[in-house]
C-alpha positions as CSV (number, residue, x, y, z in Angstrom):
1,X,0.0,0.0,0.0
2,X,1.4,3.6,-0.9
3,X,2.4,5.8,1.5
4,X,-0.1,8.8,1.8
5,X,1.6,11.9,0.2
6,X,2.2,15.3,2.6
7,X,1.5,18.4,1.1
8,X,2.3,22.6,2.7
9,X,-0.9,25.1,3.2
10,X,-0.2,28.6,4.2
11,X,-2.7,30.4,6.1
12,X,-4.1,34.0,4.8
13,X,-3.2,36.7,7.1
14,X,-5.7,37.1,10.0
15,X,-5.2,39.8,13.0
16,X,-1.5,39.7,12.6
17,X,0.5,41.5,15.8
18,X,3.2,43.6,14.1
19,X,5.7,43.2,17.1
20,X,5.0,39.6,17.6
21,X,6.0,39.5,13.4
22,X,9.2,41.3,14.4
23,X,10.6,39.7,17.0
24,X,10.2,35.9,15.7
25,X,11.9,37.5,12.7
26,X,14.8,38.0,15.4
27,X,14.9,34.9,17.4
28,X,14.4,32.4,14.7
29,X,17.3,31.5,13.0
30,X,15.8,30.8,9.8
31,X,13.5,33.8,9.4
32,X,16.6,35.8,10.6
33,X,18.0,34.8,7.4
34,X,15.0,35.4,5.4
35,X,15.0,38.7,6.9
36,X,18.2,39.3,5.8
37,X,17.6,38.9,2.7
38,X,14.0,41.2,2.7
39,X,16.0,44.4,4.2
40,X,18.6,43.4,1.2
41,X,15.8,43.8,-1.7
42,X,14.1,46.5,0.2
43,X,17.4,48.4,0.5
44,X,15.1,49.3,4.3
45,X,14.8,48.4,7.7
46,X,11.8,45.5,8.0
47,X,12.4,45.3,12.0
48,X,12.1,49.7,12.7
49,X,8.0,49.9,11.0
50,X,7.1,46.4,12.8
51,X,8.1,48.0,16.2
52,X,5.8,50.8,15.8
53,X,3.3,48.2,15.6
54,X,1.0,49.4,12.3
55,X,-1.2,46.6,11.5
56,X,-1.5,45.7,7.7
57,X,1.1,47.5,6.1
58,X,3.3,46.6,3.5
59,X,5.6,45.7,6.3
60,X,3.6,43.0,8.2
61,X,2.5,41.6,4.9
62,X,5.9,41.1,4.1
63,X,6.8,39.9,8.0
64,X,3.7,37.5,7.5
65,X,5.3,35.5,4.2
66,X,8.9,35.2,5.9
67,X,7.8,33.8,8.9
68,X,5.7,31.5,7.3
69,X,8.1,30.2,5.0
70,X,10.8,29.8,7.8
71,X,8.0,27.6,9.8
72,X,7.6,25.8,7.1
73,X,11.6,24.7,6.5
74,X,11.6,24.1,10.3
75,X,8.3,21.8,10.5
76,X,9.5,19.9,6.7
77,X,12.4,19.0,8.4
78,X,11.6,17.8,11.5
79,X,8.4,16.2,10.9
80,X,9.8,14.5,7.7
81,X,7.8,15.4,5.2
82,X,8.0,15.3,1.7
83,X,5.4,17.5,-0.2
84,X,4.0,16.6,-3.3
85,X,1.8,20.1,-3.7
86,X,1.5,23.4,-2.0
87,X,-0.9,25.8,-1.4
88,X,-1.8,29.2,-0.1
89,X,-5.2,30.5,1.3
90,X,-5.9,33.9,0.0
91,X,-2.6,35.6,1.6
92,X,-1.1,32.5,2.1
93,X,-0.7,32.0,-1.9
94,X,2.1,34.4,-2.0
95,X,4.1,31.7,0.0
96,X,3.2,29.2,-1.8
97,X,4.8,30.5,-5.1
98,X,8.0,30.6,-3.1
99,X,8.6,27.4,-1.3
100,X,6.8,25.6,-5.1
101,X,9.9,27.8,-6.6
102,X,7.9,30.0,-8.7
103,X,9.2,33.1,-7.7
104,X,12.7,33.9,-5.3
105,X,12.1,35.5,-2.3
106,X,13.9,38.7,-2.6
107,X,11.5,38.9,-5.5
108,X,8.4,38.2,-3.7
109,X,9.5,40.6,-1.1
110,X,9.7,43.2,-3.6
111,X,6.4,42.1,-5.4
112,X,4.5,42.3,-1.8
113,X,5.8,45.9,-0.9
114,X,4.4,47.0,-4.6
115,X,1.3,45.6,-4.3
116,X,0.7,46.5,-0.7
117,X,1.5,50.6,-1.8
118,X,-0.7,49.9,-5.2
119,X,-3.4,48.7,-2.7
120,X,-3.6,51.4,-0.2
121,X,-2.9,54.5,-3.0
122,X,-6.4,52.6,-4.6
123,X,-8.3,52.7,-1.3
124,X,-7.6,56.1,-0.5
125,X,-10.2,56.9,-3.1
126,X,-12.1,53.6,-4.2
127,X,-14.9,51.4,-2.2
128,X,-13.7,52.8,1.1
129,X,-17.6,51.8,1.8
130,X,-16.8,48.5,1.5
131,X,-15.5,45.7,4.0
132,X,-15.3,41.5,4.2
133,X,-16.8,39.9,7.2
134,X,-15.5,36.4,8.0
135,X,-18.3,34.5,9.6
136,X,-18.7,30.5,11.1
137,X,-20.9,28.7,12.5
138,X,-23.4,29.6,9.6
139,X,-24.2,26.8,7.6
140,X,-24.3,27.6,3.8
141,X,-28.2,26.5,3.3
142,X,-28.9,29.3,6.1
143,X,-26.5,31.9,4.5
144,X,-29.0,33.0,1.7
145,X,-31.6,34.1,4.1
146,X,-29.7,35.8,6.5
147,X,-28.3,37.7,3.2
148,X,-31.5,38.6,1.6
149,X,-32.2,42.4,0.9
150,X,-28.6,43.0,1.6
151,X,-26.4,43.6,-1.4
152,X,-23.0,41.4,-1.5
153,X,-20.4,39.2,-2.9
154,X,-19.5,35.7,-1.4
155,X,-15.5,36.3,-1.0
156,X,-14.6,33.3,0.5
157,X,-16.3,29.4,1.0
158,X,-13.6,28.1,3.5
159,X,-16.0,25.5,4.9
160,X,-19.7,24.3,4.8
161,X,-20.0,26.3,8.1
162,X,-17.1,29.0,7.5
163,X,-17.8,32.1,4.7
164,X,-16.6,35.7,4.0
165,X,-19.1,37.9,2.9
166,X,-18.0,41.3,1.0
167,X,-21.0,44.1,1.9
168,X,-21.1,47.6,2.2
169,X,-19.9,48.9,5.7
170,X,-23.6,50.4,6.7
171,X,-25.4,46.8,6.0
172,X,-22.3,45.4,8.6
173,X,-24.6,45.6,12.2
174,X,-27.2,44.1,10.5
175,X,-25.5,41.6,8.7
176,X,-24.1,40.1,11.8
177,X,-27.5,40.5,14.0
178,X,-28.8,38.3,11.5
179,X,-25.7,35.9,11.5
180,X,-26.1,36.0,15.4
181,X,-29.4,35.2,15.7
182,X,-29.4,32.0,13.5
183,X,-26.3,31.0,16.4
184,X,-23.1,32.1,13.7
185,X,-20.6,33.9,15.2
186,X,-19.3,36.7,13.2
187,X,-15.3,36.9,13.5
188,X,-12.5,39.2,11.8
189,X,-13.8,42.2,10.0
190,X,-11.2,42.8,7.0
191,X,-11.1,46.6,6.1
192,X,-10.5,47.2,3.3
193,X,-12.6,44.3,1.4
194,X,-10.8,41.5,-0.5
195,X,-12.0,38.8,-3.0
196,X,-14.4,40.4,-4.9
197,X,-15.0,41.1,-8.3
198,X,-16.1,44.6,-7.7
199,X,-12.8,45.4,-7.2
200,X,-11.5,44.7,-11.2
201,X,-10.4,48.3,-11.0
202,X,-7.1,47.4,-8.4
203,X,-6.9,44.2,-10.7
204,X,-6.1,45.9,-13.9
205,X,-4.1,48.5,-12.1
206,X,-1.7,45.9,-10.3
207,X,-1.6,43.8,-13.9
208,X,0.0,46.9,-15.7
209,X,2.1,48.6,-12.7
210,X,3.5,45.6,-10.6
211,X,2.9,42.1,-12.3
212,X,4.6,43.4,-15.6
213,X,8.5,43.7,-13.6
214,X,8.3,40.4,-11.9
215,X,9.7,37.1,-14.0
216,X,7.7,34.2,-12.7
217,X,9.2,30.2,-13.4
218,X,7.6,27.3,-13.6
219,X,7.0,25.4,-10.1
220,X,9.2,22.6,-8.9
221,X,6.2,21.6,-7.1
222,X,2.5,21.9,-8.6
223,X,0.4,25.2,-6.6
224,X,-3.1,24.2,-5.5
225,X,-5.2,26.9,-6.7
226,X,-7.5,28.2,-3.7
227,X,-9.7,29.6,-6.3
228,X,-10.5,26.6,-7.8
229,X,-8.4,23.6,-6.9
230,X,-6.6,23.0,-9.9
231,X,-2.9,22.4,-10.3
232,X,-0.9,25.5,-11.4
233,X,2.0,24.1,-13.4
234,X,3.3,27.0,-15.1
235,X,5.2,30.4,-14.5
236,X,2.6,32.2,-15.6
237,X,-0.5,30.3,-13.9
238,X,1.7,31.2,-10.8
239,X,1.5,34.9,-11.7
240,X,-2.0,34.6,-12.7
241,X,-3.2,33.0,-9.0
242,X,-1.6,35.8,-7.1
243,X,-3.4,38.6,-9.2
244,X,-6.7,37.0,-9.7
245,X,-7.1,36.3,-5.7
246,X,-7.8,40.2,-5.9
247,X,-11.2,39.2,-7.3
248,X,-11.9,35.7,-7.1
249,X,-13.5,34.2,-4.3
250,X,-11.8,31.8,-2.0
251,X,-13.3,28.1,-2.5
252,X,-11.3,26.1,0.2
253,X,-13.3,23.0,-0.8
254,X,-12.1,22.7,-3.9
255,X,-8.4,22.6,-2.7
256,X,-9.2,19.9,0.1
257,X,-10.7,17.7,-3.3
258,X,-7.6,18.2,-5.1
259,X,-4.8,17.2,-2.3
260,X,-7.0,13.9,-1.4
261,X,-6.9,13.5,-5.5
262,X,-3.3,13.7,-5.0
263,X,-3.6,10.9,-2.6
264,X,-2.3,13.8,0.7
265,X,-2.4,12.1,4.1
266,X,-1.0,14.6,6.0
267,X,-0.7,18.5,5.4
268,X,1.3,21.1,6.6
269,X,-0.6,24.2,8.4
270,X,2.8,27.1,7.7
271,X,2.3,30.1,10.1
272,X,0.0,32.0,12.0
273,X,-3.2,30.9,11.6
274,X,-6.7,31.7,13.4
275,X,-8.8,29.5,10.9
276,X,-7.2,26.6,8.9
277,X,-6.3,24.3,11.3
278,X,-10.2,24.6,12.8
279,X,-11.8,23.6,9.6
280,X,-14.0,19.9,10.0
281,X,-13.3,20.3,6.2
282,X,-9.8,19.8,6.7
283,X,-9.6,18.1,9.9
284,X,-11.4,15.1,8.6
285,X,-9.9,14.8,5.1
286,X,-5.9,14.8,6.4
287,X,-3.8,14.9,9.4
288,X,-3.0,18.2,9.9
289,X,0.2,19.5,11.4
290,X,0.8,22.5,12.7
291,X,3.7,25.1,12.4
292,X,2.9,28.0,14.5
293,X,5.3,30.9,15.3
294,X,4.2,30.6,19.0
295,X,5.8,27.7,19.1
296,X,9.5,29.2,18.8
297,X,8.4,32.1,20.8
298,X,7.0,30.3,23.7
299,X,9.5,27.2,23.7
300,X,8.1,24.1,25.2
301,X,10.0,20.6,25.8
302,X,11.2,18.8,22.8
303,X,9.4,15.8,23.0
304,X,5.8,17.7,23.1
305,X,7.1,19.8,20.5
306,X,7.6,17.0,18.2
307,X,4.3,15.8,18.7
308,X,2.6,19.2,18.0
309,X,0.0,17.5,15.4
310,X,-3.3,19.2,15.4
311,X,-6.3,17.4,16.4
C-alpha cells in the first residue's frame, strides 16, 4: 500500500501583531535569514516599522510571508515530510509561489511591498464603503436568508460552516445581528474588502504597474489553486493565481478535493493561523500538522514539540 503523500498550506493573514512579526523574525534562526535577505531587496529596515506596531502595512504583509516560510523549512524538516503540492489561502498564496519555486524571495519581497503601496494608494479613493466579514458557524443553506435584501459578494467558502461575505460597511450591524441570531458567530472584520469582483479596477491596475516587472518560473512543485483547486503548473499560472485572488472568491473545498486526489495524508498548516487548522473540512480529510510561530516564541519541551500534530 502507498504511502499517503504530505502536502504545505499557508494560512491567509488574520489579526496579525506587528511586534510579535518582528521579534520571531529575530529569534528564529531561519526567518533571521529570510530577513536578511528582505531588508537586502528592500534596501530598508523591516524590524524599525514592525516595532511601531502598524497593523497591515506593506511591512507586516511582508513579516507574515517570511515567517511562514521559515516555519515551514523548520516543520518539513523535523516532521519529515515530503510535499507533493503546496498551497496558499488567499494571503497564504504568496508563500506558496516561493517554497513551489515559482518566484525567489527577494523577488516576492519586492512584489508584496508593490502591491501593498498599489493597494492602499487605490483605497484612499475607491470602495472605502466596502468591507469583508468572515463568519462561522453559519451553515451555507442558512447563508441566503440571512443575506436577503442585503447587497454582496461571497468572498470566500472556506467550509460548509465557514464564509466571507464582502458588503457595504452600513449593512455590517445588520448583517451580523442576523448571522447571530441563526447562532453564527461573526469573526474578523477585514477593512478594506478582499476577493471580490467589484474590485477589477485594483486588478487591472496591479496587472499593468507591478505584475509586468516580476519574471515568474515554472514550479518545482504543482500550486493548488484556492480559487478553484486545480494544479498551477506554469510560471505564468503562478503569476496569474496571485493577481486574480484580488477578485476571485476563495473556494477552500475545492483545494481539500484536489490534495486527497493527489492521494495527501498529512498536510502542513505554515504560520500564524486563526482558521485553517479549525476547519472539519480539513480536519477530517488529512492529518493536519501545525507550524505556528508561538511555538519558537513560547519554547516548550522537545518531546511535546515534536508531537505538536493538530487534532
Amino acid at each position: 500500500m502507498d504511502k499517503p503523500a504530505d502536502a504545505v498550506l499557508f494560512p491567509g493573514m488574520g489579526p496579525a501583531r506587528a511586534a510579535e512579526l518582528g521579534r520571531f523574525l529575530v529569534v528564529d534562526p531561519l526567518a533571521r535569514r529570510l530577513l536578511g535577505v528582505a531588508e537586502r531587496a528592500l534596501g530598508r529596515s523591516l524590524l524599525d516599522p514592525l516595532a511601531r506596531g502598524d497593523e497591515y502595512t506593506e511591512h507586516t504583509q511582508i513579516a507574515f510571508v517570511l515567517a511562514s516560510l521559515a516555519l515551514a523549512e523548520r516543520a518539513e524538516r523535523d516532521h519529515g515530510l515530503e510535499p507533493v503540492a503546496v498551497a496558499g489561502s488567499s494571503f497564504g498564496e504568496r508563500a506558496a509561489v516561493v517554497r513551489a519555486g515559482a518566484l525567489p524571495p527577494e523577488d516576492l519581497v519586492r512584489l508584496v511591498d508593490a502591491v501593498a503601496r498599489r493597494e492602499r494608494e487605490y483605497f484612499e479613493t475607491a470602495h472605502q464603503d466596502l468591507v469583508s466579514q468572515f463568519v462561522v458557524r453559519t451553515p451555507e443553506s442558512a447563508l441566503g436568508e440571512i443575506l436577503d435584501g442585503i447587497g454582496h459578494e461571497l468572498s470566500g467558502r472556506f467550509d460548509d460552516e465557514a464564509h466571507l461575505v464582502t458588503l457595504r460597511e452600513a449593512d455590517l450591524d445588520e448583517f451580523v445581528r442576523r448571522v447571530r441570531a441563526a447562532g453564527g458567530y461573526a469573526l474578523t472584520t477585514m477593512r478594506p474588502a478582499a476577493h471580490a469582483r467589484v474590485l477589477g479596477g485594483l486588478r487591472d491596475r496591479l496587472a499593468e504597474e507591478v505584475f509586468g516587472g516580476f519574471a515568474f518560473t515554472d514550479p518545482v512543485l504543482p500550486i493548488v489553486s484556492d480559487q478553484d483547486g486545480e494544479p498551477v503548473r506554469t510560471g505564468g499560472g503562478a503569476a496569474s493565481l496571485l493577481l486574480e485572488s484580488t477578485v476571485n472568491a476563495v473556494r477552500l473545498p475545492g483545494l481539500v478535493h484536489r490534495f486527497a486526489r493527489l492521494g495527501v495524508g498529512r498536510v502542513l498548516v505554515a504560520g500564524p493561523d486563526h482558521l485553517l487548522h479549525r476547519l472539519p473540512g480539513l480536519k477530517t480529510a488529512f492529518t493536519l500538522v501545525r507550524a505556528d510561530l508561538r511555538d519558537t516564541l513560547t519554547p516548550r519541551p522537545r518531546a511535546r514539540l515534536a508531537k505538536a500534530v493538530a487534532a
